[in-house]
C-alpha positions as CSV (number, residue, x, y, z in Angstrom):
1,X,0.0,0.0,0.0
2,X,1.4,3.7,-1.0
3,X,1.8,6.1,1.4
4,X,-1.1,8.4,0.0
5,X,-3.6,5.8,0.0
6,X,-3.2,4.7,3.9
7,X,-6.0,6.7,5.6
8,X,-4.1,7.0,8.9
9,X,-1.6,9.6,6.7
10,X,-2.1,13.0,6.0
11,X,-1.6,15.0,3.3
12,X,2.2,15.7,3.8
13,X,2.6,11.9,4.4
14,X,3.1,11.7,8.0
15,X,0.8,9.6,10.6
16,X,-2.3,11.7,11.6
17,X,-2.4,9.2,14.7
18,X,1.0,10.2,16.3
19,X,1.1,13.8,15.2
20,X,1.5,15.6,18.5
21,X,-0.4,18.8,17.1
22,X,-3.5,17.0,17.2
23,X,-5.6,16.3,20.2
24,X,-6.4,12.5,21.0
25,X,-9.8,12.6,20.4
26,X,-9.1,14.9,17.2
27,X,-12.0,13.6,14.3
28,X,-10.6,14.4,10.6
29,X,-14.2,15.1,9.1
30,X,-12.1,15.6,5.5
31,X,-10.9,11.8,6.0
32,X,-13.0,8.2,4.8
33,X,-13.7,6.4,8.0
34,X,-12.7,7.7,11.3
35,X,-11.5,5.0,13.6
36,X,-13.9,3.2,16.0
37,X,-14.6,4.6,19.4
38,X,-14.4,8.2,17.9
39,X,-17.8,8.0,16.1
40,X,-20.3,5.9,15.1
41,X,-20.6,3.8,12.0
42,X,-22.0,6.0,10.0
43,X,-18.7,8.4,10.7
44,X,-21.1,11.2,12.3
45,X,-20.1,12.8,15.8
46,X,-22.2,10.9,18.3
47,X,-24.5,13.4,20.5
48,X,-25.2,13.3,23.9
49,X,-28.9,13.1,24.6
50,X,-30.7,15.9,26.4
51,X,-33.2,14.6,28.5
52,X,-36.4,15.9,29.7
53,X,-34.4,18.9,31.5
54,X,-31.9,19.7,28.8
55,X,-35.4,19.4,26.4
56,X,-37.0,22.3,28.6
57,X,-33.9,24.7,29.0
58,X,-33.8,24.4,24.8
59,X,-37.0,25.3,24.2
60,X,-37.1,27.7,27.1
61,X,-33.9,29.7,25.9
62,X,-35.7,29.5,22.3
63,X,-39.2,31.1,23.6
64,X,-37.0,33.9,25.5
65,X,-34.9,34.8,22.9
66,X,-35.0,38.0,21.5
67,X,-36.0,37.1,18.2
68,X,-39.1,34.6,19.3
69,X,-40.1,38.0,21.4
70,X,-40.6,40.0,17.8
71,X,-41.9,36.9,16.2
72,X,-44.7,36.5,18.6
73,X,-45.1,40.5,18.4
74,X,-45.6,40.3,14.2
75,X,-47.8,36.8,14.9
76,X,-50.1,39.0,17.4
77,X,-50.4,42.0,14.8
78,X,-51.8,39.5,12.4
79,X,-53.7,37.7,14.6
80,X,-55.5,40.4,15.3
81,X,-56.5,41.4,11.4
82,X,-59.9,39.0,11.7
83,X,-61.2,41.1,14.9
84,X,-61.1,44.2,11.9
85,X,-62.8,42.1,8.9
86,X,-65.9,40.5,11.1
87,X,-68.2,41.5,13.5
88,X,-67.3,41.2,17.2
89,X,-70.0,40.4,19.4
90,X,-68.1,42.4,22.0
91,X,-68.7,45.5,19.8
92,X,-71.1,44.7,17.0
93,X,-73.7,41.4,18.4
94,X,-76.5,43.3,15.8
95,X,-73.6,42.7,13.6
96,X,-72.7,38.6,13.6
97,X,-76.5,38.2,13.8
98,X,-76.4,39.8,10.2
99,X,-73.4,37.8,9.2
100,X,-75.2,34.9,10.0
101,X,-78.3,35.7,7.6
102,X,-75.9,36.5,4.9
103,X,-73.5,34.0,5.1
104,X,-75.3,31.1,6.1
105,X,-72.2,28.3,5.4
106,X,-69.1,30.2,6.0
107,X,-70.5,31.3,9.8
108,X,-70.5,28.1,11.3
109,X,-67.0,27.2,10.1
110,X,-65.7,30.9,11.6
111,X,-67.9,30.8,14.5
112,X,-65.6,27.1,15.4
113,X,-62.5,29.2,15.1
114,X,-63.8,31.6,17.5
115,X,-63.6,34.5,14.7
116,X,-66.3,36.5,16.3
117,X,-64.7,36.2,19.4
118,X,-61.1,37.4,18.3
119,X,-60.1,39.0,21.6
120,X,-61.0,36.5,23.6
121,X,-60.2,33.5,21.8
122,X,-58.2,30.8,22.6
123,X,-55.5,31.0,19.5
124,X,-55.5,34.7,20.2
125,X,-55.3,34.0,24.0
126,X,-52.1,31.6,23.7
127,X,-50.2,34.0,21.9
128,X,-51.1,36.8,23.6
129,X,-49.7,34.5,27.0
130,X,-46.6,33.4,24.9
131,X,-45.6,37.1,24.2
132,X,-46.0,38.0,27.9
133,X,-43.8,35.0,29.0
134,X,-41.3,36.4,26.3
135,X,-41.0,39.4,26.5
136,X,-40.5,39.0,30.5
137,X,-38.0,36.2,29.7
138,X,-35.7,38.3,27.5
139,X,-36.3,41.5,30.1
140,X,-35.2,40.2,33.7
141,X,-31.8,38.2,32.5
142,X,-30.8,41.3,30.4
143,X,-31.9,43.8,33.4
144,X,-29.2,42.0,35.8
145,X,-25.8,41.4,32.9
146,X,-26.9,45.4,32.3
147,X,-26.9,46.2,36.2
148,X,-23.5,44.5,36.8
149,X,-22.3,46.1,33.7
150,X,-23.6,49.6,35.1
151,X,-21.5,48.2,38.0
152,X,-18.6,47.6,36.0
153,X,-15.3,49.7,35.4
154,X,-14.8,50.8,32.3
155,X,-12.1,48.5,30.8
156,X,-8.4,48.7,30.0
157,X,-6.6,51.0,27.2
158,X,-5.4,48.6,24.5
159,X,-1.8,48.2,24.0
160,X,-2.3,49.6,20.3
161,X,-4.5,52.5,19.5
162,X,-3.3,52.6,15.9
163,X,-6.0,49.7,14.7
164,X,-8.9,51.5,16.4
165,X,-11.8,53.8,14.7
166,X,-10.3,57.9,14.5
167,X,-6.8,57.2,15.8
168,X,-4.7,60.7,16.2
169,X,-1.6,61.0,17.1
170,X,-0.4,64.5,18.5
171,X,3.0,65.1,19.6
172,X,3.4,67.5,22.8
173,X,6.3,68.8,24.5
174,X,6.5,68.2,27.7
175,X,7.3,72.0,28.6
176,X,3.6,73.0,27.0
177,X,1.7,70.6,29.7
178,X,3.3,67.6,31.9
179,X,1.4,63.8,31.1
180,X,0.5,63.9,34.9
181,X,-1.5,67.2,33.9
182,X,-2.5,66.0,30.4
183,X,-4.3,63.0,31.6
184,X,-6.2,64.8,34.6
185,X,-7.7,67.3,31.9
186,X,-8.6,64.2,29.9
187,X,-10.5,62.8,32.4
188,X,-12.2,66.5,33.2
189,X,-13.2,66.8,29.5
190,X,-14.5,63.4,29.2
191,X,-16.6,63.4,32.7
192,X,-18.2,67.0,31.4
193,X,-19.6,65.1,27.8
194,X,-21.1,62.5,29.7
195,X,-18.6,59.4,30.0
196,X,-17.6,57.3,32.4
197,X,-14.1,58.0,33.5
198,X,-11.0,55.2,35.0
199,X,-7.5,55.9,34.9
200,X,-5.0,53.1,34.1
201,X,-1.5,54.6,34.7
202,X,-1.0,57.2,31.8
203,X,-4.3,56.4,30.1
204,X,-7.7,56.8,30.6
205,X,-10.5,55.2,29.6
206,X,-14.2,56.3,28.8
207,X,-17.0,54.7,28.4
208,X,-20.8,55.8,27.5
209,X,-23.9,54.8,25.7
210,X,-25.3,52.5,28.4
211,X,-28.5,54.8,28.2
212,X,-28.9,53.0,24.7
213,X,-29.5,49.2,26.9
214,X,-31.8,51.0,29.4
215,X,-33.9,52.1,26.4
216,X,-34.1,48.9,25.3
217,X,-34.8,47.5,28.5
218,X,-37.2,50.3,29.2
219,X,-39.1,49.7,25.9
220,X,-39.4,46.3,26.0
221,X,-40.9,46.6,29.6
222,X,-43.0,49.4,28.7
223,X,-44.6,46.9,26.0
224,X,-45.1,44.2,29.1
225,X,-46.9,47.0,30.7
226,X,-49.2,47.9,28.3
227,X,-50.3,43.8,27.2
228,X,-50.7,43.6,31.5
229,X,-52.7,46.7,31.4
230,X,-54.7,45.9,28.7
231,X,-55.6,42.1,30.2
232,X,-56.0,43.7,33.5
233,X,-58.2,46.8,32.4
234,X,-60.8,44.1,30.1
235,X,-61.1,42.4,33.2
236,X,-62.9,45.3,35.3
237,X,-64.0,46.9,31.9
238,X,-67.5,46.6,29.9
239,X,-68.9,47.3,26.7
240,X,-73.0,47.6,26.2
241,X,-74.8,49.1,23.1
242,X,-77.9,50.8,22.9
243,X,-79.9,52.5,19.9
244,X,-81.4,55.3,21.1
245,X,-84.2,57.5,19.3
246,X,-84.4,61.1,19.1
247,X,-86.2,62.4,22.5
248,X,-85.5,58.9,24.3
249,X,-82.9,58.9,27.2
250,X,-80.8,56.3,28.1
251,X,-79.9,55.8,31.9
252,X,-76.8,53.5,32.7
253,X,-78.0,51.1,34.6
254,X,-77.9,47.0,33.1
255,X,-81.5,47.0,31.9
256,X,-81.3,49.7,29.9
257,X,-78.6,48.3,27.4
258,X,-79.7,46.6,24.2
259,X,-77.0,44.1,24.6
260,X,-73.9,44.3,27.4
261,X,-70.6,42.4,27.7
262,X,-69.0,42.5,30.7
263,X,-65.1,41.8,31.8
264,X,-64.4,38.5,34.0
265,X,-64.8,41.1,37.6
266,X,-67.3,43.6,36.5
267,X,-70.2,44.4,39.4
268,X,-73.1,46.1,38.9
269,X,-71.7,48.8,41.5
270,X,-69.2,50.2,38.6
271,X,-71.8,51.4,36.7
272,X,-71.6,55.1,38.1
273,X,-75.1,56.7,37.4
274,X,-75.9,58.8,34.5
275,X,-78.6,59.7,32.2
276,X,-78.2,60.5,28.1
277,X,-81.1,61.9,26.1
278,X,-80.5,62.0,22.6
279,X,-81.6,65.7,21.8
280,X,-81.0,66.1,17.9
281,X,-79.3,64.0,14.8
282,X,-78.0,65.6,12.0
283,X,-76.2,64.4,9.0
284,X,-74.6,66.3,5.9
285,X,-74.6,65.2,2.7
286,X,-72.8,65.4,-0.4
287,X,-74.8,67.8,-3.3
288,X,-72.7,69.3,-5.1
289,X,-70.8,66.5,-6.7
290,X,-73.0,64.0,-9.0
291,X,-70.5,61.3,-8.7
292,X,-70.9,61.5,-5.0
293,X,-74.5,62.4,-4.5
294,X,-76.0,61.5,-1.2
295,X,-72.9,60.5,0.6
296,X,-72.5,61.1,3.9
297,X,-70.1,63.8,4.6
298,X,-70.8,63.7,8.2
299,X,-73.0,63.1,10.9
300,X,-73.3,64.5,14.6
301,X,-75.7,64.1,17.9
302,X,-76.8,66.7,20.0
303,X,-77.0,65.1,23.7
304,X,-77.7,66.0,26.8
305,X,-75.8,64.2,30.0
306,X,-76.4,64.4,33.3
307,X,-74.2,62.6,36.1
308,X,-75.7,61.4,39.2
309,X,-75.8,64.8,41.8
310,X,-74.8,66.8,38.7
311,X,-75.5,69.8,36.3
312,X,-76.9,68.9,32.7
313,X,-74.6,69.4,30.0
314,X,-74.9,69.5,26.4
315,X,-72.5,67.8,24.1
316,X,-71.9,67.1,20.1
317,X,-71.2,63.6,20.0
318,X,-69.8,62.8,16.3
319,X,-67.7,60.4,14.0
320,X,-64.4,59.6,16.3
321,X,-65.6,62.1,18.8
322,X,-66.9,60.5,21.5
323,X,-68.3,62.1,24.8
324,X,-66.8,60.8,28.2
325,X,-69.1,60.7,30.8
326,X,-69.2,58.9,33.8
327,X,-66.2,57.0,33.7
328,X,-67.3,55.8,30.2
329,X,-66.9,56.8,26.5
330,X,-69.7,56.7,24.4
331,X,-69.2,56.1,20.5
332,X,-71.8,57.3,18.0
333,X,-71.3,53.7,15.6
334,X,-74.7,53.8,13.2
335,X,-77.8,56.0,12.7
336,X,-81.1,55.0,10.8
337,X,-85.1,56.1,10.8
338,X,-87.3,55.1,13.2
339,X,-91.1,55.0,12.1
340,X,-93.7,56.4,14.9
341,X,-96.9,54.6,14.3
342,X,-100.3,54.2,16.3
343,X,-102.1,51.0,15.3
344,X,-106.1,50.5,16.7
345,X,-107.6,47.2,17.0
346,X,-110.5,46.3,15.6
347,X,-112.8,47.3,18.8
348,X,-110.8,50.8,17.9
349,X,-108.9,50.6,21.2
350,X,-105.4,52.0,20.8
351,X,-103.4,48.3,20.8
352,X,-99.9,49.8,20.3
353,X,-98.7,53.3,20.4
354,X,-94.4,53.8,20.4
355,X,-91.2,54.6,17.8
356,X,-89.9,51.6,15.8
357,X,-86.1,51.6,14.8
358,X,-86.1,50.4,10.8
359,X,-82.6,49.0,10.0
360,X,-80.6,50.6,6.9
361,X,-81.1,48.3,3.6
362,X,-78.6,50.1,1.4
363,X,-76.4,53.1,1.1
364,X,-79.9,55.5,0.3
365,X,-81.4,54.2,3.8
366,X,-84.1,51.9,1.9
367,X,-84.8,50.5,5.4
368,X,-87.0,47.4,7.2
369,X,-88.4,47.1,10.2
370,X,-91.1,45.1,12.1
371,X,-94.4,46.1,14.2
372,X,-95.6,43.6,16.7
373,X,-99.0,44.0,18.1
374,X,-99.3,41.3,20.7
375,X,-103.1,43.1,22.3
376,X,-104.6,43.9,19.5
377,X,-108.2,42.3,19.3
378,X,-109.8,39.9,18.1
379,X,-106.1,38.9,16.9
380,X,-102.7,39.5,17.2
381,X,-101.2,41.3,14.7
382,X,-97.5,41.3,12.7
383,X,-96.7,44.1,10.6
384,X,-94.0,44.1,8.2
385,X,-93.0,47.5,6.9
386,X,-90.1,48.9,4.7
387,X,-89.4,53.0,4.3
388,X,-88.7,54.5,2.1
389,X,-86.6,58.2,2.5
390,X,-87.1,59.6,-0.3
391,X,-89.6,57.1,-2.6
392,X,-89.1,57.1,-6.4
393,X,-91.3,54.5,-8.3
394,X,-89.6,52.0,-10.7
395,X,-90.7,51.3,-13.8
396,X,-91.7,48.1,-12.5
397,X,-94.6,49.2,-10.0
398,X,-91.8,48.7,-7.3
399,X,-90.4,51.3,-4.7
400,X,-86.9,52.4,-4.1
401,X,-85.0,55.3,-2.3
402,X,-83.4,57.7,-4.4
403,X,-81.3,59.8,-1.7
404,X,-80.7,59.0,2.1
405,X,-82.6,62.0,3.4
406,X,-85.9,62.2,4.2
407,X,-87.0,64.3,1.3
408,X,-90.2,62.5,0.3
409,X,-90.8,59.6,3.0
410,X,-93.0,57.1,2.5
411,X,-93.7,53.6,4.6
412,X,-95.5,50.4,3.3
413,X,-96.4,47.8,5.3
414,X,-97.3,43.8,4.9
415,X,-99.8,43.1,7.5
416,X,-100.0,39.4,9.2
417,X,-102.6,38.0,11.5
418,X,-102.6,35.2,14.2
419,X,-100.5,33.9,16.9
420,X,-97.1,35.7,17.2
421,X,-95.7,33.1,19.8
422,X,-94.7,36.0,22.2
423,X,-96.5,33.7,25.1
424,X,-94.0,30.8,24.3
425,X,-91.4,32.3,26.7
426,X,-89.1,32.0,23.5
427,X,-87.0,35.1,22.8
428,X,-87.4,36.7,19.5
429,X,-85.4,39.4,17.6
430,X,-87.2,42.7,17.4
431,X,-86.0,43.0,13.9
432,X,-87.3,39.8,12.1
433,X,-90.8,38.9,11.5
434,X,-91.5,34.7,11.8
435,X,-94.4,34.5,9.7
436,X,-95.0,30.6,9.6
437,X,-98.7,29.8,10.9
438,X,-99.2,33.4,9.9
439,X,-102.2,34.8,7.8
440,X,-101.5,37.5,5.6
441,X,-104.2,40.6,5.1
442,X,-102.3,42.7,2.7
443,X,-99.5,42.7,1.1
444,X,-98.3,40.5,-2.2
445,X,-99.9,37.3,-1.6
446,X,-103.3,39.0,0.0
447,X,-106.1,39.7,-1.8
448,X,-105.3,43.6,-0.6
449,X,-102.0,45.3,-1.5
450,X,-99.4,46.4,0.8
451,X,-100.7,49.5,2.4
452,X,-98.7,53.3,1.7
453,X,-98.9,55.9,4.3
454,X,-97.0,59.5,4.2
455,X,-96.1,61.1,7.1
456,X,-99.8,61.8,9.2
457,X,-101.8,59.6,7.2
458,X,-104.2,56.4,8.7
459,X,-105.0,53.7,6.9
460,X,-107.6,50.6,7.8
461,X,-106.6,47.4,8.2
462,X,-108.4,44.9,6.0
463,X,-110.5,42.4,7.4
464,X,-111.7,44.8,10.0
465,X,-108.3,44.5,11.9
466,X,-108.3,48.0,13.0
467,X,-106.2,50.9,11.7
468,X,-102.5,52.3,11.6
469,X,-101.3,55.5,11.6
470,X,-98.2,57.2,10.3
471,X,-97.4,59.6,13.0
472,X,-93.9,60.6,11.6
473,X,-90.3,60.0,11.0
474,X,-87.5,60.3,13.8
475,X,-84.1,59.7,13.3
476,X,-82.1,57.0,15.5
477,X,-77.7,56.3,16.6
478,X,-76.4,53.3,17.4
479,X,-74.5,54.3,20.8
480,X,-71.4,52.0,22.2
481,X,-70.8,52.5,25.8
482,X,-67.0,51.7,26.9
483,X,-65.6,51.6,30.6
484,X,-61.8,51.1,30.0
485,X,-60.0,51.2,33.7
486,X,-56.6,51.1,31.7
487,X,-56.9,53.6,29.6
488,X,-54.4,56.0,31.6
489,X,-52.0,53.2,32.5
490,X,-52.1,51.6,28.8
491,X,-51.3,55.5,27.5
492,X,-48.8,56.1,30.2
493,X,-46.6,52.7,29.0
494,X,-47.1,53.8,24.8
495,X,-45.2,56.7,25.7
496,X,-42.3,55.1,28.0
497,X,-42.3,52.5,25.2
498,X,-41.8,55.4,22.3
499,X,-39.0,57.4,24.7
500,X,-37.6,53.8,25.3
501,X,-37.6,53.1,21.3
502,X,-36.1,56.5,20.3
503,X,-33.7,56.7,23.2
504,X,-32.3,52.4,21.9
505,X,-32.2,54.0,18.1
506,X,-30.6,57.5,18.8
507,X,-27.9,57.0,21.9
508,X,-24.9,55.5,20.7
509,X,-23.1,53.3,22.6
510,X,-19.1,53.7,22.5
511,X,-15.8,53.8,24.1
512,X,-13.2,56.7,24.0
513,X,-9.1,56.1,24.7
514,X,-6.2,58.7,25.7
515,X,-3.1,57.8,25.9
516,X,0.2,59.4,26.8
517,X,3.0,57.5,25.0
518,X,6.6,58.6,26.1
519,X,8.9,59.1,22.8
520,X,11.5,57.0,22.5
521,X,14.8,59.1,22.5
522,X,12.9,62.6,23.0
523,X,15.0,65.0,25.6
524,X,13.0,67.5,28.2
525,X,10.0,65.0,28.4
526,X,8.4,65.1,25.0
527,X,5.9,62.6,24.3
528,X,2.6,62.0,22.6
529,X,-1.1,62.2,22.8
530,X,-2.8,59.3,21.6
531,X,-6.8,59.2,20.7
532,X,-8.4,56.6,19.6
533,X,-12.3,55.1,20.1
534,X,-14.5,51.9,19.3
535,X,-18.2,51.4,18.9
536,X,-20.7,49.0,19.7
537,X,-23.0,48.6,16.6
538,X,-23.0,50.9,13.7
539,X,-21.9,54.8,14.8
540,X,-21.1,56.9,12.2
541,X,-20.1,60.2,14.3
542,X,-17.8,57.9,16.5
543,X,-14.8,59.3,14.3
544,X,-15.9,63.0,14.1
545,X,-16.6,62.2,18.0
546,X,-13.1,61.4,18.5
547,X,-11.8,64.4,16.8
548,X,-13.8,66.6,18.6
549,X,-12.1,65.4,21.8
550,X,-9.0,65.3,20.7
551,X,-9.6,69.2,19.5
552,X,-11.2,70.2,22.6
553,X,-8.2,68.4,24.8
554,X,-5.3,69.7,23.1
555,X,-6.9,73.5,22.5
556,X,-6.7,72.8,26.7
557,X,-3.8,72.1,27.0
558,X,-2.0,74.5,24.6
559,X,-1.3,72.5,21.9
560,X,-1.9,73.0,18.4
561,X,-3.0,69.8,16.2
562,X,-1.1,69.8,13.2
563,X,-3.3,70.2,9.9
């Protein structure tokens, strides 16, 4: 066998097992088959096993690290997108009932993922938990190495300056200013621009930036803060909504809200007393432009509030202006018509008498809306009626709104008779009509056609039901009432978060060297000044930094850099 082709030789022929420059166990991964007892038989490195402990410290020092911290932090942002495309029923239950009727096989699949419930679900939940556990895994080991390093001297000068970031080299004589004086005035110059200051013989080093880690630190906290405060404050918090018509008021107490979600330790006794009455709605609309006609330009409320032992007050409560009262803030979401109607039985007793809210059908407020009559005599009666703000006749006998405002109103009705199943003790929506076991009187498959009323107008019922009247129109908001405890505390840790952030970006962190090197063969005590510095990360001033010391030293001193 040559000597190239015996695997226990090197490349320049000599035997890899008794070269003394290699460590015993040394494994040549370049060579065919190491020998046995160094790996296994498949020539790979043989690891140790972890175990369950050496499993948990992995994954642990994986879900602290920095990088799983902004991971989680992008993973949240998108987690969050669904709460912004659906209906919550936090915000918006009118809302997923509608999504239900219009998308009768995609809601049960997203009502399984918990879609409606984005905030509270348990995807949203776990990462929400995971971030926490992050963010406060990467924050306490970095808060102690950056306390002991607060704690820490800054370290040694180097033996060579020369391979350092804005090395200068000025040459003093030793009559112009002593090295004993030269290095105390470095130390004065560099205590007065804000470093840290040690001596080492006729050198001193300077340190600063460390403001830049408490930033970070800082920032990172701050954002702990703010997912604590937010978990804490939806705890103790509530949300209600209430649709309120023009002349109604709205007390806060729990019976009054159409619908109310409250946190995991809400009590009745944090509903501080207050009353709301809906004075006035007004909205603006686009005239002038035809491609735009009949858009809303804006809308406003006129309230008036009135805290428990307090003056009344009115407000404007408009588009992302809501009005805080009572500890709450109330958020004008919708607004619609409401149809007043009087409806007499057939004895001519007044059976019902109230405002009906007609929900919004399109973008020119074609709206629909349901009457229930549960004492009228001799039968109950169900009234379905759609308005119309301003009515236009199509060319096919049927009725449509040609602008959102109430320019020429006009209501038609379908009008059912029988049992409404009200006595069942089964709640029903106020917006839907069941009309199984239903007869109808008028409307399209009566032998009478739906019934039109204008503003003031009566008209009988058929089959000597009784009579409705068209008292008027009154304009509606949807209202969202929102108790926040951690509103202060969640704005208070944005901002130490944003100082944090800008302080981590805009503080550089870096290290400054002077140095007073005797000169070899130099008579009456010449030597020179040496300045030199070194940054952590990127710092393009640290040069024009060290110049400026260097300047501000030697114009001290006396000493005139050369150009």
């Amino acid at each position: 066998m040559s000597r190239q082709s015996d695997p226990d030789l090197d490349s320049t022929g000599t035997d890899a097992a008794s070269d003394p420059q290699r460590p015993s166990d040394h494994v040549d991964g370049s060579g065919p088959e190491p020998r046995a007892g160094r790996a296994d038989s498949d020539g790979d490195v043989t690891q140790p096993k972890l175990g369950l402990i050496g499993y948990v410290r992995f994954f642990w020092r994986q879900l602290t690290s920095m990088r799983t911290a902004l991971f989680l932090l992008m993973l949240l942002a998108l987690a969050a997108i669904p709460g912004s495309l659906v209906p919550q029923r936090t915000a918006d239950p009118n809302g997923v009932v509608q999504y239900q009727a219009d998308h009768t096989k995609l809601y049960p699949i997203l009502d399984k993922l918990q879609v409606f419930d984005t905030y509270t679900s348990v995807w949203f939940s776990a990462i929400y938990l995971l971030l926490f556990v992050s963010l406060i895994g990467c924050i306490i080991p970095r808060t102690k190495h950056h306390w002991q390093a607060l704690r820490t001297r800054p370290p040694k000068t180097p033996v060579r300056l020369t391979r350092l970031a804005g090395y200068q080299k000025v040459a003093v004589d030793g009559a112009e200013a002593t090295p004993e004086h030269a290095v105390t005035r470095a130390m004065s110059i560099l205590k007065r621009s804000g470093y840290r200051v040690e001596r080492f013989g006729d050198s001193v080093s300077a340190e600063r930036g460390y403001l830049r880690e408490t930033g970070n630190l800082v920032f990172h906290a701050a954002l702990v803060g703010v997912l604590l405060a937010v978990g804490v404050g939806g705890g103790f918090g509530y949300t209600g909504q209430r649709l309120l018509v023009e002349g109604q008021t709205f007390s806060n107490v729990l019976g009054s809200y159409d619908s109310f979600n409250p946190g995991r330790w809400f009590q009745q006794s944090d509903l501080k007393g207050y009353n709301l009455t809906l004075d006035k709605f007004v909205t603006k609309y686009e005239e002038r432009n035809l491609d735009a006609l009949g858009q809303a330009l804006d809308y406003s409320a006129t309230v008036t509030s009135q805290e428990k032992g307090g003056a009344k007050k009115t407000s404007r409560l408009g588009v992302n202006d809501p009005l805080h009262v009572g500890g709450t803030n109330v958020y004008l979401l919708g607004n619609g018509y409401a149809m007043s109607v009087t409806v007499r039985d057939g004895d001519g007793n007044v059976a019902f008498k109230d405002t009906v809210p007609f929900l919004p059908q399109d973008a020119n407020y074609t709206s629909l809306g349901v009457i229930k009559v549960p004492d009228s005599e001799p039968d109950q009666l169900g009234i379905r009626g759609f308005f119309y703000p301003t009515a236009s006749k199509l060319s096919t006998g049927a009725y449509a709104s040609a602008y959102p405002d109430d320019e020429n109103p006009l209501l038609t009705l379908q009008v059912y008779t029988g049992d409404l199943g009200l006595d069942d003790g089964v709640p029903q929506s106020v917006y839907t009509l069941n009309t199984g076991g239903l007869k109808q009187i008028a409307g399209t498959d009566a032998s009478t056609a739906s019934l039109e009323l204008k503003p003031g107008q009566t008209k009988k019922l058929p089959d000597g039901a009784g009579s409705i009247t068209f008292d008027g129109v009154k304009r509606y908001v949807s209202l969202d009432v929102h108790h926040d405890p951690s509103q202060l505390w969640v704005g208070g840790f944005a901002v130490l978060s944003v100082l944090g952030l800008l302080t981590s970006l805009f503080v550089p962190r870096r290290r400054v060297w002077v140095k007073v090197v005797p000169r070899p063969g130099a008579e009456d005590g010449e030597y020179d000044l040496e300045y030199a510095g070194l940054a952590r990360g990127e710092d393009p001033n640290l040069e024009r930094a060290v110049a400026d010391i260097a300047q501000r030293h030697t114009s001290d001193l006396g000493v005139r850099i050369p150009q």
